[in-house]
C-alpha positions in Angstrom: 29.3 24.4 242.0 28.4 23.8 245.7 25.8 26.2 247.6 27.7 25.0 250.9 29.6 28.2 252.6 32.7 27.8 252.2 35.2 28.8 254.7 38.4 30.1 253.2 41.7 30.4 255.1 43.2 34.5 254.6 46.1 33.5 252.7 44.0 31.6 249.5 40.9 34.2 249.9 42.1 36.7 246.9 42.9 34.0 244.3 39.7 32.0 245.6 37.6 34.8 245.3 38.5 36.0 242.0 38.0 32.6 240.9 34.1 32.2 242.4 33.4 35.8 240.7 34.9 34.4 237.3 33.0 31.1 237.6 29.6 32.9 237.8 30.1 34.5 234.1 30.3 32.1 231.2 32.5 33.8 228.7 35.4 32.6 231.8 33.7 29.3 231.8 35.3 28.9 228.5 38.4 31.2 228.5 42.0 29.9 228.4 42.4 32.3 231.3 40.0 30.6 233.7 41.1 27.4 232.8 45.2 28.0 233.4 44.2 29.8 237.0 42.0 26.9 237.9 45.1 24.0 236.9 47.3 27.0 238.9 44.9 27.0 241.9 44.7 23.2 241.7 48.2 22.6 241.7 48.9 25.1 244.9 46.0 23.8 246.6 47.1 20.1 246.5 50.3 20.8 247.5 49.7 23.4 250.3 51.3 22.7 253.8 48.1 23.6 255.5 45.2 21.3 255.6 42.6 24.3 255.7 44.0 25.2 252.3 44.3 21.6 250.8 40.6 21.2 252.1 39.7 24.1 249.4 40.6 21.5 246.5 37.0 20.0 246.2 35.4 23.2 245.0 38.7 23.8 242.5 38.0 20.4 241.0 34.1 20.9 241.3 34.9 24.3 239.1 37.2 22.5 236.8 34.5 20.3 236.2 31.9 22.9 235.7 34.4 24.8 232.8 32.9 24.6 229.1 34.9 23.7 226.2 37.6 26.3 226.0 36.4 28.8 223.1 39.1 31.2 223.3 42.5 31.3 224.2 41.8 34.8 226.2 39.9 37.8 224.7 41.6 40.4 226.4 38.3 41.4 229.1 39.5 44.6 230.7 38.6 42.5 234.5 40.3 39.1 233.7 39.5 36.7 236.8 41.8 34.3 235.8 44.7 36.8 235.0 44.3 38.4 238.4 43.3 34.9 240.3 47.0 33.6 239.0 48.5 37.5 240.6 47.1 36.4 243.4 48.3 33.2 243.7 52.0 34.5 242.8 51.9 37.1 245.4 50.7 34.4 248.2 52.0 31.2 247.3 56.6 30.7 246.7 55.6 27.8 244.3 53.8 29.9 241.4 55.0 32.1 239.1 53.5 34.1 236.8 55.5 32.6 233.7 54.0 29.1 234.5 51.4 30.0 232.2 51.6 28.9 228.8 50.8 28.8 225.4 49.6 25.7 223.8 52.2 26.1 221.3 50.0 26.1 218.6 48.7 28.8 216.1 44.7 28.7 216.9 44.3 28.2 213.7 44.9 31.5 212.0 47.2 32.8 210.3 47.7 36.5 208.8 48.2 37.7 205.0 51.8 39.7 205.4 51.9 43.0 203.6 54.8 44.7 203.2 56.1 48.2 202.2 55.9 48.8 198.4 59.5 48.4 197.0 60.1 52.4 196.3 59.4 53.0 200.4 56.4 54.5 200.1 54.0 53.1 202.3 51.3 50.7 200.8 47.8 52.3 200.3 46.0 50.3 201.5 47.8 50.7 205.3 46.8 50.1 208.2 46.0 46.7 206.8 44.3 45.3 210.0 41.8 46.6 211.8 41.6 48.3 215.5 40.9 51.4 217.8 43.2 53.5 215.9 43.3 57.3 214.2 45.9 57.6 210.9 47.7 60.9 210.9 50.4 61.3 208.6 51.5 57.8 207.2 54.6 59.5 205.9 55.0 60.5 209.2 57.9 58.3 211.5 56.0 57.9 214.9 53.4 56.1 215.9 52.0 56.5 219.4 49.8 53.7 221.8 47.9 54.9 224.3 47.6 52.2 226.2 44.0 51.8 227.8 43.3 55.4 227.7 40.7 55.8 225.1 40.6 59.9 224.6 44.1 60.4 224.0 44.2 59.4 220.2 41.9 61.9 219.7 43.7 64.7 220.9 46.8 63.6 219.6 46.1 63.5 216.3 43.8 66.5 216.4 47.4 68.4 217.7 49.0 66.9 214.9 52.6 66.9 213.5 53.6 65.8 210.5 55.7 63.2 212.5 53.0 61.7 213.7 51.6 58.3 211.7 49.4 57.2 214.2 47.7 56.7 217.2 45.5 54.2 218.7 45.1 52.0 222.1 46.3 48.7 223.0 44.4 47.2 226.1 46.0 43.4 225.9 49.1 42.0 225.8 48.3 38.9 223.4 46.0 40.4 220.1 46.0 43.9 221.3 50.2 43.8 220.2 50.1 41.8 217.5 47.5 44.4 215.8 50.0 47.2 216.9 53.2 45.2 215.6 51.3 44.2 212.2 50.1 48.1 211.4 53.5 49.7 212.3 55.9 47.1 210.3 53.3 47.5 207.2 55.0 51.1 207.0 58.5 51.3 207.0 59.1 54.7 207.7 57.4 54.3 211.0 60.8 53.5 213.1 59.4 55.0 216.4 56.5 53.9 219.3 55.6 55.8 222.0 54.2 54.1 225.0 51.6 56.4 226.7 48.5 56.1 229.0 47.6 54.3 231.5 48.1 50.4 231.8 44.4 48.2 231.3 44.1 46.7 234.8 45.0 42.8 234.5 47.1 42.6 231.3 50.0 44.9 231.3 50.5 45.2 227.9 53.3 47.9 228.2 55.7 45.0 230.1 54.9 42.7 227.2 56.1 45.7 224.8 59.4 46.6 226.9 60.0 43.0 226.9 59.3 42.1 223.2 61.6 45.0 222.0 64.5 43.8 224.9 64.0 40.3 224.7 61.9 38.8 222.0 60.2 35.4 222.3 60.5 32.1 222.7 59.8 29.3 220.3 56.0 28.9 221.4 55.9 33.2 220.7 55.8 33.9 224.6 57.9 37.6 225.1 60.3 36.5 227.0 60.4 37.1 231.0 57.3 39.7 230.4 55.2 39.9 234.0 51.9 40.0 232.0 49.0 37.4 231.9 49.2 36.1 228.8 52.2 37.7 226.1 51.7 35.2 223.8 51.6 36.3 220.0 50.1 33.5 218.2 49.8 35.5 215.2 53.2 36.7 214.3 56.8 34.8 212.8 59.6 34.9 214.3 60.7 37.4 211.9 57.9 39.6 212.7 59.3 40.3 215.9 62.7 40.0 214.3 61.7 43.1 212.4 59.9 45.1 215.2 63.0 44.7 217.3 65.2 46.3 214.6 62.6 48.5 213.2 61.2 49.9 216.1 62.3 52.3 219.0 60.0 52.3 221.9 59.8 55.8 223.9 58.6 54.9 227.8 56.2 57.9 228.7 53.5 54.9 230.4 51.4 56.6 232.5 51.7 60.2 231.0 48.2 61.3 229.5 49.2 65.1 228.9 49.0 65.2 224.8 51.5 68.6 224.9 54.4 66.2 226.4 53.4 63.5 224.2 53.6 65.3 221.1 56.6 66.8 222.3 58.5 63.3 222.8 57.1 62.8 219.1 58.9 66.0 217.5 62.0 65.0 219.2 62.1 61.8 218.0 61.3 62.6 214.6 64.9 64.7 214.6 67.3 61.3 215.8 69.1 60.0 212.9 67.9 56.4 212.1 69.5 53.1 211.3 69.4 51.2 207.4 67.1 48.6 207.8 69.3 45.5 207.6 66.2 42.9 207.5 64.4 41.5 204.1 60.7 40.8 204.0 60.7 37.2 202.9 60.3 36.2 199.0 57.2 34.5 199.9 55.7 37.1 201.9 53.3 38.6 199.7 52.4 35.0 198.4 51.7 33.7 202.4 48.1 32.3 201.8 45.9 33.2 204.7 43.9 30.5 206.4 42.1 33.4 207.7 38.8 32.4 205.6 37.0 35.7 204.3 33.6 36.1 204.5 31.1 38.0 202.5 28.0 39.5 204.9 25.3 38.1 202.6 21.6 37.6 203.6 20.2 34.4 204.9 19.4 31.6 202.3 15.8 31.3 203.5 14.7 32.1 207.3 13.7 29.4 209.7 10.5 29.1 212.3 13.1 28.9 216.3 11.0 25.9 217.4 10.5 27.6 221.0 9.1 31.0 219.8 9.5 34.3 218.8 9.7 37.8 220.6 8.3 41.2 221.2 10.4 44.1 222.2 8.3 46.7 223.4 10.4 49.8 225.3 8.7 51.8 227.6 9.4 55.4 227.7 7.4 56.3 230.9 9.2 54.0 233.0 12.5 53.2 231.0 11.9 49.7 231.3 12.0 47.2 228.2 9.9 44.6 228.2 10.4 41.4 226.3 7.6 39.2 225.7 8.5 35.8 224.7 5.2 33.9 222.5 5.4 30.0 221.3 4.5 29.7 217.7 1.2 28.9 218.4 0.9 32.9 219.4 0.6 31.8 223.3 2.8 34.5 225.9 4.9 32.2 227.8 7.3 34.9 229.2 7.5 38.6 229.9 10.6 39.8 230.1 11.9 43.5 232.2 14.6 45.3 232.9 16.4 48.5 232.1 19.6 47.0 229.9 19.3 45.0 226.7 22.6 42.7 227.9 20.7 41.7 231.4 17.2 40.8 228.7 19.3 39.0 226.3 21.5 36.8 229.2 18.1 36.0 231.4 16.7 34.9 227.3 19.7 32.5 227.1 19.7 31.5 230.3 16.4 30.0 230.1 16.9 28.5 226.7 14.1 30.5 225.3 15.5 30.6 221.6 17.7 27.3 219.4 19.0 29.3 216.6 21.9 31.4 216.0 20.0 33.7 213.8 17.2 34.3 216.2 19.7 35.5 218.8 21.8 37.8 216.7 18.1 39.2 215.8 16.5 39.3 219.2 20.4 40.5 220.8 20.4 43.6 218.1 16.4 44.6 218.7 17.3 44.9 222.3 20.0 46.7 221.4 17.6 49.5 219.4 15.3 49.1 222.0 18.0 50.3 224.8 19.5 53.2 222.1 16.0 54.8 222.0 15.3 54.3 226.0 18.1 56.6 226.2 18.1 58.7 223.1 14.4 59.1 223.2 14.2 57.6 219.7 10.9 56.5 218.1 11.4 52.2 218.3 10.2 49.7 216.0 10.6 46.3 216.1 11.0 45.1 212.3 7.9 44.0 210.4 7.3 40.5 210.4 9.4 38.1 208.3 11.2 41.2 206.5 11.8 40.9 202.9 14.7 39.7 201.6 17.1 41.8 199.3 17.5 40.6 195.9 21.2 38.9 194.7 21.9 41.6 192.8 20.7 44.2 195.5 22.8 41.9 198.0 26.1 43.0 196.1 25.3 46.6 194.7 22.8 48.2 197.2 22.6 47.9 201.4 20.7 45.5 202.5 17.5 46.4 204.9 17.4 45.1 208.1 16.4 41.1 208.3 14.1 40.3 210.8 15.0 36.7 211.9 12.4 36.8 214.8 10.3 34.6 212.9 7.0 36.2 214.4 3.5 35.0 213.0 2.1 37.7 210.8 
Protein backbone atom coordinates (compact mmCIF):
# COMPACT_ATOMS: atom_id res chain seq x y z
CA UNK A 1 0.00 0.00 0.00
CA UNK A 2 1.47 3.38 -0.90
CA UNK A 3 2.17 6.20 1.86
CA UNK A 4 1.83 8.76 -1.17
CA UNK A 5 -1.48 11.07 -0.60
CA UNK A 6 -3.64 10.28 -2.84
CA UNK A 7 -5.91 12.57 -4.44
CA UNK A 8 -9.30 11.20 -5.08
CA UNK A 9 -11.82 12.69 -7.58
CA UNK A 10 -15.64 13.35 -5.46
CA UNK A 11 -17.39 10.91 -7.48
CA UNK A 12 -14.94 7.55 -6.52
CA UNK A 13 -14.24 9.02 -2.86
CA UNK A 14 -17.05 6.79 -0.90
CA UNK A 15 -16.20 3.40 -2.51
CA UNK A 16 -12.40 4.43 -2.32
CA UNK A 17 -12.57 5.21 1.05
CA UNK A 18 -14.39 2.38 2.38
CA UNK A 19 -11.91 0.29 0.56
CA UNK A 20 -8.59 2.04 2.32
CA UNK A 21 -10.52 1.61 5.90
CA UNK A 22 -11.09 -2.23 4.91
CA UNK A 23 -7.60 -2.70 3.70
CA UNK A 24 -6.10 -1.53 7.04
CA UNK A 25 -7.84 -4.66 9.01
CA UNK A 26 -6.83 -8.16 8.04
CA UNK A 27 -9.88 -10.29 8.61
CA UNK A 28 -10.94 -8.01 5.01
CA UNK A 29 -7.56 -8.77 3.68
CA UNK A 30 -8.87 -12.25 3.39
CA UNK A 31 -12.69 -11.89 2.96
CA UNK A 32 -14.60 -12.79 -0.13
CA UNK A 33 -16.09 -9.38 0.45
CA UNK A 34 -13.02 -7.31 0.03
CA UNK A 35 -11.84 -9.24 -2.70
CA UNK A 36 -15.33 -8.99 -5.03
CA UNK A 37 -15.25 -4.90 -4.22
CA UNK A 38 -11.66 -4.63 -5.12
CA UNK A 39 -12.28 -6.81 -8.91
CA UNK A 40 -15.64 -4.30 -8.75
CA UNK A 41 -13.47 -1.17 -8.14
CA UNK A 42 -10.94 -2.43 -10.57
CA UNK A 43 -13.18 -3.01 -13.24
CA UNK A 44 -15.01 0.65 -12.89
CA UNK A 45 -11.81 2.27 -12.50
CA UNK A 46 -10.29 0.89 -15.73
CA UNK A 47 -13.04 1.71 -17.62
CA UNK A 48 -13.94 5.23 -16.28
CA UNK A 49 -14.31 8.14 -18.80
CA UNK A 50 -12.30 10.40 -16.63
CA UNK A 51 -8.62 10.11 -16.38
CA UNK A 52 -8.58 11.37 -12.65
CA UNK A 53 -10.50 8.33 -11.88
CA UNK A 54 -8.60 5.74 -14.14
CA UNK A 55 -5.43 7.28 -12.48
CA UNK A 56 -6.93 5.68 -9.06
CA UNK A 57 -6.16 2.05 -10.59
CA UNK A 58 -2.51 1.71 -9.30
CA UNK A 59 -3.51 1.79 -5.66
CA UNK A 60 -6.67 -0.78 -6.57
CA UNK A 61 -4.13 -3.15 -8.10
CA UNK A 62 -1.38 -2.31 -5.34
CA UNK A 63 -4.51 -3.46 -2.79
CA UNK A 64 -5.35 -6.43 -4.84
CA UNK A 65 -1.87 -7.38 -4.46
CA UNK A 66 -1.64 -6.75 -0.86
CA UNK A 67 -5.07 -9.22 -0.24
CA UNK A 68 -4.21 -12.61 1.69
CA UNK A 69 -5.47 -15.92 0.59
CA UNK A 70 -9.20 -15.59 0.77
CA UNK A 71 -10.25 -17.52 4.22
CA UNK A 72 -13.74 -16.88 4.12
CA UNK A 73 -16.28 -16.39 1.72
CA UNK A 74 -17.84 -13.38 4.04
CA UNK A 75 -18.44 -13.74 7.88
CA UNK A 76 -21.29 -11.52 8.11
CA UNK A 77 -19.06 -8.25 10.13
CA UNK A 78 -21.86 -5.97 11.16
CA UNK A 79 -19.44 -2.90 9.09
CA UNK A 80 -18.66 -4.87 5.92
CA UNK A 81 -16.16 -2.56 3.71
CA UNK A 82 -16.42 -4.48 0.89
CA UNK A 83 -20.36 -4.78 1.03
CA UNK A 84 -20.74 -1.00 1.39
CA UNK A 85 -17.51 -0.13 -1.03
CA UNK A 86 -19.65 -2.16 -3.90
CA UNK A 87 -23.12 0.26 -2.56
CA UNK A 88 -21.03 2.75 -3.32
CA UNK A 89 -19.87 1.95 -6.43
CA UNK A 90 -23.54 1.09 -7.58
CA UNK A 91 -24.86 4.36 -6.45
CA UNK A 92 -22.00 6.32 -8.42
CA UNK A 93 -21.00 4.36 -11.32
CA UNK A 94 -24.26 3.11 -14.35
CA UNK A 95 -21.89 0.13 -15.08
CA UNK A 96 -22.15 -1.75 -11.57
CA UNK A 97 -24.69 -3.51 -10.12
CA UNK A 98 -25.11 -4.92 -6.99
CA UNK A 99 -26.02 -8.49 -8.51
CA UNK A 100 -22.51 -8.62 -10.22
CA UNK A 101 -21.35 -10.23 -7.25
CA UNK A 102 -21.23 -13.74 -7.14
CA UNK A 103 -20.88 -16.91 -5.69
CA UNK A 104 -18.15 -19.28 -6.61
CA UNK A 105 -20.67 -21.82 -7.31
CA UNK A 106 -19.23 -24.10 -5.07
CA UNK A 107 -20.27 -25.56 -1.54
CA UNK A 108 -17.07 -24.34 0.69
CA UNK A 109 -16.85 -27.50 1.50
CA UNK A 110 -19.58 -28.17 3.97
CA UNK A 111 -22.33 -29.65 3.96
CA UNK A 112 -25.27 -30.10 6.75
CA UNK A 113 -26.82 -33.39 8.36
CA UNK A 114 -30.79 -32.86 7.35
CA UNK A 115 -33.17 -33.53 10.13
CA UNK A 116 -36.48 -33.78 9.64
CA UNK A 117 -39.82 -33.86 11.55
CA UNK A 118 -40.54 -37.25 13.29
CA UNK A 119 -43.13 -39.09 11.11
CA UNK A 120 -46.29 -38.68 13.76
CA UNK A 121 -45.65 -34.54 13.40
CA UNK A 122 -44.34 -34.03 16.51
CA UNK A 123 -41.38 -32.04 16.39
CA UNK A 124 -37.98 -33.84 16.85
CA UNK A 125 -36.42 -33.45 20.36
CA UNK A 126 -33.60 -32.68 19.77
CA UNK A 127 -34.82 -29.26 17.77
CA UNK A 128 -33.42 -26.56 17.10
CA UNK A 129 -30.73 -28.75 15.57
CA UNK A 130 -28.21 -25.89 14.78
CA UNK A 131 -26.90 -23.60 16.77
CA UNK A 132 -27.46 -19.55 16.96
CA UNK A 133 -28.67 -16.36 18.96
CA UNK A 134 -31.95 -17.85 19.49
CA UNK A 135 -34.68 -18.35 22.60
CA UNK A 136 -37.21 -21.68 22.21
CA UNK A 137 -40.63 -20.84 23.35
CA UNK A 138 -43.25 -23.25 22.60
CA UNK A 139 -41.99 -25.75 19.77
CA UNK A 140 -45.55 -26.81 19.44
CA UNK A 141 -46.15 -23.43 18.90
CA UNK A 142 -46.74 -22.27 14.79
CA UNK A 143 -44.68 -18.96 14.72
CA UNK A 144 -41.37 -18.22 14.84
CA UNK A 145 -40.22 -14.61 14.98
CA UNK A 146 -36.43 -12.92 13.67
CA UNK A 147 -35.54 -10.00 14.96
CA UNK A 148 -33.42 -8.92 12.68
CA UNK A 149 -30.25 -7.12 14.28
CA UNK A 150 -32.00 -6.11 17.28
CA UNK A 151 -30.61 -8.12 20.01
CA UNK A 152 -33.23 -7.36 23.12
CA UNK A 153 -36.20 -8.17 21.39
CA UNK A 154 -36.06 -12.09 21.75
CA UNK A 155 -35.94 -11.60 25.16
CA UNK A 156 -38.99 -9.81 25.61
CA UNK A 157 -40.81 -11.78 23.26
CA UNK A 158 -40.54 -14.78 24.67
CA UNK A 159 -40.67 -13.55 28.19
CA UNK A 160 -44.50 -12.17 26.87
CA UNK A 161 -45.05 -15.48 25.60
CA UNK A 162 -48.02 -17.22 23.70
CA UNK A 163 -48.36 -20.53 23.16
CA UNK A 164 -48.07 -19.63 19.44
CA UNK A 165 -44.93 -18.58 19.70
CA UNK A 166 -41.91 -21.36 18.78
CA UNK A 167 -39.25 -19.03 18.63
CA UNK A 168 -37.30 -16.14 18.53
CA UNK A 169 -33.94 -15.25 17.71
CA UNK A 170 -31.83 -12.63 15.37
CA UNK A 171 -30.47 -12.80 12.05
CA UNK A 172 -27.76 -10.10 11.28
CA UNK A 173 -26.58 -11.57 7.61
CA UNK A 174 -28.02 -12.49 4.58
CA UNK A 175 -25.76 -15.58 3.67
CA UNK A 176 -25.29 -17.97 7.13
CA UNK A 177 -27.34 -15.90 9.30
CA UNK A 178 -30.65 -17.41 6.90
CA UNK A 179 -29.49 -20.51 6.31
CA UNK A 180 -29.42 -21.08 10.33
CA UNK A 181 -33.02 -19.49 10.41
CA UNK A 182 -34.30 -21.69 7.31
CA UNK A 183 -32.57 -24.96 8.81
CA UNK A 184 -34.21 -24.47 12.61
CA UNK A 185 -37.79 -23.53 11.25
CA UNK A 186 -38.13 -26.46 8.55
CA UNK A 187 -36.73 -28.99 11.35
CA UNK A 188 -40.32 -28.32 12.92
CA UNK A 189 -43.16 -28.65 10.80
CA UNK A 190 -45.68 -27.05 12.62
CA UNK A 191 -43.86 -23.87 12.46
CA UNK A 192 -45.66 -22.48 9.15
CA UNK A 193 -45.20 -18.72 10.04
CA UNK A 194 -42.01 -16.01 10.24
CA UNK A 195 -42.22 -12.74 11.44
CA UNK A 196 -39.78 -10.27 10.18
CA UNK A 197 -39.11 -7.71 12.96
CA UNK A 198 -36.25 -5.20 13.99
CA UNK A 199 -34.13 -3.25 12.59
CA UNK A 200 -32.01 -4.19 9.49
CA UNK A 201 -27.85 -4.95 10.39
CA UNK A 202 -26.25 -1.96 8.46
CA UNK A 203 -24.51 -3.57 5.25
CA UNK A 204 -26.27 -6.86 4.72
CA UNK A 205 -29.96 -6.55 4.50
CA UNK A 206 -30.92 -9.73 5.42
CA UNK A 207 -34.80 -8.91 5.41
CA UNK A 208 -34.54 -8.27 1.29
CA UNK A 209 -32.80 -11.60 1.00
CA UNK A 210 -35.85 -13.18 3.10
CA UNK A 211 -38.65 -11.31 1.01
CA UNK A 212 -36.83 -12.41 -1.90
CA UNK A 213 -36.16 -16.11 -1.01
CA UNK A 214 -39.88 -16.60 -0.10
CA UNK A 215 -40.93 -14.56 -3.69
CA UNK A 216 -38.34 -15.71 -5.76
CA UNK A 217 -36.13 -18.51 -4.73
CA UNK A 218 -32.63 -18.98 -6.11
CA UNK A 219 -30.73 -19.68 -8.75
CA UNK A 220 -28.57 -22.68 -9.56
CA UNK A 221 -25.40 -21.29 -7.74
CA UNK A 222 -28.11 -20.74 -4.44
CA UNK A 223 -28.02 -16.82 -5.01
CA UNK A 224 -32.00 -15.42 -3.91
CA UNK A 225 -32.91 -14.20 -6.78
CA UNK A 226 -32.93 -10.29 -7.68
CA UNK A 227 -32.32 -9.76 -3.59
CA UNK A 228 -30.43 -5.98 -3.19
CA UNK A 229 -28.20 -7.55 -0.39
CA UNK A 230 -24.35 -8.08 -0.42
CA UNK A 231 -24.06 -11.39 -0.49
CA UNK A 232 -27.55 -13.85 -0.48
CA UNK A 233 -25.86 -16.67 -1.30
CA UNK A 234 -26.92 -19.97 0.77
CA UNK A 235 -24.17 -22.27 0.25
CA UNK A 236 -25.51 -24.51 2.75
CA UNK A 237 -28.98 -25.40 1.64
CA UNK A 238 -30.64 -27.81 -1.55
CA UNK A 239 -32.70 -26.69 -3.68
CA UNK A 240 -35.38 -28.35 -1.96
CA UNK A 241 -34.59 -26.62 1.22
CA UNK A 242 -35.76 -23.54 -0.13
CA UNK A 243 -38.30 -25.53 -2.07
CA UNK A 244 -39.77 -26.31 1.29
CA UNK A 245 -39.35 -22.89 3.05
CA UNK A 246 -41.28 -21.38 0.20
CA UNK A 247 -44.28 -23.71 0.72
CA UNK A 248 -43.84 -24.11 4.36
CA UNK A 249 -43.30 -20.75 5.39
CA UNK A 250 -45.41 -17.38 5.46
CA UNK A 251 -43.34 -14.42 6.12
CA UNK A 252 -45.16 -11.44 8.13
CA UNK A 253 -43.33 -7.90 7.07
CA UNK A 254 -43.30 -5.88 10.45
CA UNK A 255 -39.18 -4.80 9.62
CA UNK A 256 -38.44 -2.12 11.55
CA UNK A 257 -41.15 -2.47 14.35
CA UNK A 258 -39.29 -3.19 17.77
CA UNK A 259 -42.59 -2.76 20.04
CA UNK A 260 -42.96 -6.58 21.42
CA UNK A 261 -47.03 -5.74 22.20
CA UNK A 262 -47.49 -5.34 18.22
CA UNK A 263 -45.25 -8.15 17.56
CA UNK A 264 -46.86 -10.62 19.64
CA UNK A 265 -49.95 -9.36 18.47
CA UNK A 266 -49.15 -10.15 14.66
CA UNK A 267 -48.19 -13.63 16.22
CA UNK A 268 -51.75 -14.45 17.83
CA UNK A 269 -53.27 -13.42 14.69
CA UNK A 270 -51.46 -15.59 12.63
CA UNK A 271 -51.72 -18.42 14.72
CA UNK A 272 -55.80 -18.26 13.93
CA UNK A 273 -55.31 -18.39 9.71
CA UNK A 274 -56.12 -21.73 8.44
CA UNK A 275 -53.02 -23.42 6.95
CA UNK A 276 -52.23 -25.25 3.77
CA UNK A 277 -51.35 -29.60 3.67
CA UNK A 278 -47.89 -29.65 3.14
CA UNK A 279 -47.61 -31.04 -0.39
CA UNK A 280 -43.60 -31.50 -0.21
CA UNK A 281 -41.68 -35.00 0.98
CA UNK A 282 -38.40 -34.82 2.84
CA UNK A 283 -36.24 -36.99 0.59
CA UNK A 284 -35.72 -40.92 1.37
CA UNK A 285 -32.14 -40.17 1.88
CA UNK A 286 -32.47 -37.32 4.10
CA UNK A 287 -31.81 -38.75 7.29
CA UNK A 288 -29.03 -40.94 5.74
CA UNK A 289 -27.17 -37.45 4.06
CA UNK A 290 -23.67 -37.96 5.57
CA UNK A 291 -22.27 -34.76 6.75
CA UNK A 292 -18.82 -33.70 5.61
CA UNK A 293 -19.17 -31.38 8.40
CA UNK A 294 -16.24 -33.27 10.44
CA UNK A 295 -17.09 -33.30 14.35
CA UNK A 296 -14.80 -32.70 16.69
CA UNK A 297 -14.29 -33.67 20.24
CA UNK A 298 -12.68 -30.58 22.55
CA UNK A 299 -9.97 -32.90 24.01
CA UNK A 300 -6.71 -31.74 25.70
CA UNK A 301 -3.47 -31.26 24.01
CA UNK A 302 -1.29 -34.41 23.27
CA UNK A 303 1.73 -32.95 25.04
CA UNK A 304 2.48 -29.06 25.16
CA UNK A 305 5.21 -27.43 23.16
CA UNK A 306 8.12 -24.68 24.19
CA UNK A 307 6.71 -21.24 21.25
CA UNK A 308 10.37 -20.84 20.12
CA UNK A 309 10.01 -16.87 20.50
CA UNK A 310 8.78 -16.87 24.21
CA UNK A 311 6.27 -16.87 26.59
CA UNK A 312 4.10 -14.14 28.42
CA UNK A 313 2.99 -12.45 31.57
CA UNK A 314 -0.34 -10.85 31.98
CA UNK A 315 -0.29 -8.71 34.78
CA UNK A 316 -3.63 -6.23 35.09
CA UNK A 317 -3.40 -3.26 36.87
CA UNK A 318 -6.30 -2.19 38.98
CA UNK A 319 -5.02 1.34 39.94
CA UNK A 320 -4.60 2.44 36.51
CA UNK A 321 -6.86 -0.01 34.42
CA UNK A 322 -4.08 -0.78 32.23
CA UNK A 323 -2.95 -4.43 31.32
CA UNK A 324 0.30 -4.94 30.83
CA UNK A 325 1.81 -7.78 28.85
CA UNK A 326 5.34 -8.63 29.23
CA UNK A 327 6.73 -10.68 26.53
CA UNK A 328 10.16 -12.96 27.92
CA UNK A 329 12.36 -15.27 25.43
CA UNK A 330 12.93 -18.66 26.87
CA UNK A 331 15.96 -17.93 28.19
CA UNK A 332 13.77 -15.74 30.91
CA UNK A 333 15.10 -12.31 29.14
CA UNK A 334 12.03 -9.33 28.92
CA UNK A 335 12.05 -8.45 25.39
CA UNK A 336 8.67 -6.57 25.29
CA UNK A 337 6.21 -4.82 27.58
CA UNK A 338 3.08 -4.67 26.42
CA UNK A 339 -0.08 -1.71 27.61
CA UNK A 340 -3.18 -0.80 26.98
CA UNK A 341 -6.66 -0.91 28.26
CA UNK A 342 -8.35 -3.77 25.82
CA UNK A 343 -7.26 -7.33 25.56
CA UNK A 344 -8.05 -7.29 21.47
CA UNK A 345 -5.68 -4.01 20.94
CA UNK A 346 -2.77 -6.39 23.33
CA UNK A 347 -3.42 -9.51 21.39
CA UNK A 348 -3.36 -7.58 17.63
CA UNK A 349 0.01 -5.38 18.57
CA UNK A 350 1.29 -9.44 19.87
CA UNK A 351 0.53 -10.71 16.39
CA UNK A 352 1.56 -7.95 14.68
CA UNK A 353 4.97 -8.20 15.83
CA UNK A 354 5.22 -11.91 15.40
CA UNK A 355 5.87 -12.34 19.06
CA UNK A 356 4.40 -15.93 19.31
CA UNK A 357 4.57 -19.33 16.20
CA UNK A 358 1.99 -21.54 17.59
CA UNK A 359 -1.57 -21.75 17.44
CA UNK A 360 -1.88 -22.99 20.91
CA UNK A 361 0.10 -20.18 22.44
CA UNK A 362 -2.24 -17.64 20.95
CA UNK A 363 -5.59 -19.25 21.79
CA UNK A 364 -3.74 -19.21 25.50
CA UNK A 365 -2.22 -15.83 25.52
CA UNK A 366 -5.82 -14.39 23.46
CA UNK A 367 -8.07 -16.04 26.44
CA UNK A 368 -5.61 -14.74 29.51
CA UNK A 369 -6.10 -11.35 28.06
CA UNK A 370 -9.41 -11.90 27.91
CA UNK A 371 -9.58 -12.70 32.06
CA UNK A 372 -7.36 -10.16 32.45
CA UNK A 373 -9.78 -7.38 30.73
CA UNK A 374 -13.07 -9.30 32.59
CA UNK A 375 -11.52 -8.49 36.00
CA UNK A 376 -10.25 -4.77 34.91
CA UNK A 377 -13.81 -4.27 34.67
CA UNK A 378 -15.48 -6.56 37.08
CA UNK A 379 -12.94 -5.93 39.71
CA UNK A 380 -12.21 -9.71 39.85
CA UNK A 381 -9.12 -11.15 41.63
CA UNK A 382 -6.73 -12.23 38.22
CA UNK A 383 -4.44 -15.03 37.89
CA UNK A 384 -2.60 -16.02 35.25
CA UNK A 385 -2.47 -20.05 35.24
CA UNK A 386 0.33 -21.79 36.99
CA UNK A 387 3.06 -22.78 34.88
CA UNK A 388 2.75 -25.68 32.46
CA UNK A 389 -0.77 -26.69 34.05
CA UNK A 390 -1.49 -30.22 34.54
CA UNK A 391 -2.98 -32.18 32.25
CA UNK A 392 -6.47 -34.05 32.90
CA UNK A 393 -6.29 -37.67 32.75
CA UNK A 394 -8.23 -39.74 29.57
CA UNK A 395 -10.66 -40.77 31.51
CA UNK A 396 -11.06 -37.35 33.40
CA UNK A 397 -10.96 -35.90 29.67
CA UNK A 398 -14.36 -37.70 28.89
CA UNK A 399 -16.25 -37.92 32.36
CA UNK A 400 -15.12 -34.72 34.38
CA UNK A 401 -14.34 -30.81 33.00
CA UNK A 402 -11.23 -30.36 32.19
CA UNK A 403 -9.10 -27.37 34.21
CA UNK A 404 -7.85 -24.73 32.43
CA UNK A 405 -4.48 -25.65 30.12
CA UNK A 406 -1.92 -23.23 30.32
CA UNK A 407 -0.21 -23.29 26.84
CA UNK A 408 2.04 -20.25 27.72
CA UNK A 409 4.86 -22.46 28.07
CA UNK A 410 6.49 -20.17 30.87
CA UNK A 411 9.78 -21.50 32.66
CA UNK A 412 8.90 -22.56 36.11
Amino acid sequence: MSSTKIIVPERAAPAFHEIERGMALRKCRKCGCMKEALNAARRTIRNAEEPEIRGLLPTIEAHQTAMEPIAYDCIGCKKCWGADAIVQLANRFDQVGLSECSSDGGDGGIQREHLSTAANGEYDRSWPPHPGEYIVGNPAGSAAICTLSSRELPQKLIAAARPNLAIAGRCDTENIGIEKVVLNVLANSRIRWLILCGVEAPGHRAADAFLRLKERGVDANMRVLESASWRPVLKNLRLFDVARFREQIELVNLIGVTAASKIIEAASEVAKKPTTTLSLQTPDNADQTVSRVQRLQALAPKTLRLDKAGFFVVLPQATTGVIVCEHYENSGRLAHGIEGPQAALIAATVIEHGLLTQLDHAAYIGRELAKAEIALKTGAQYEQDAALGLLPSKKSQRTEPSEDLDCSCHEA
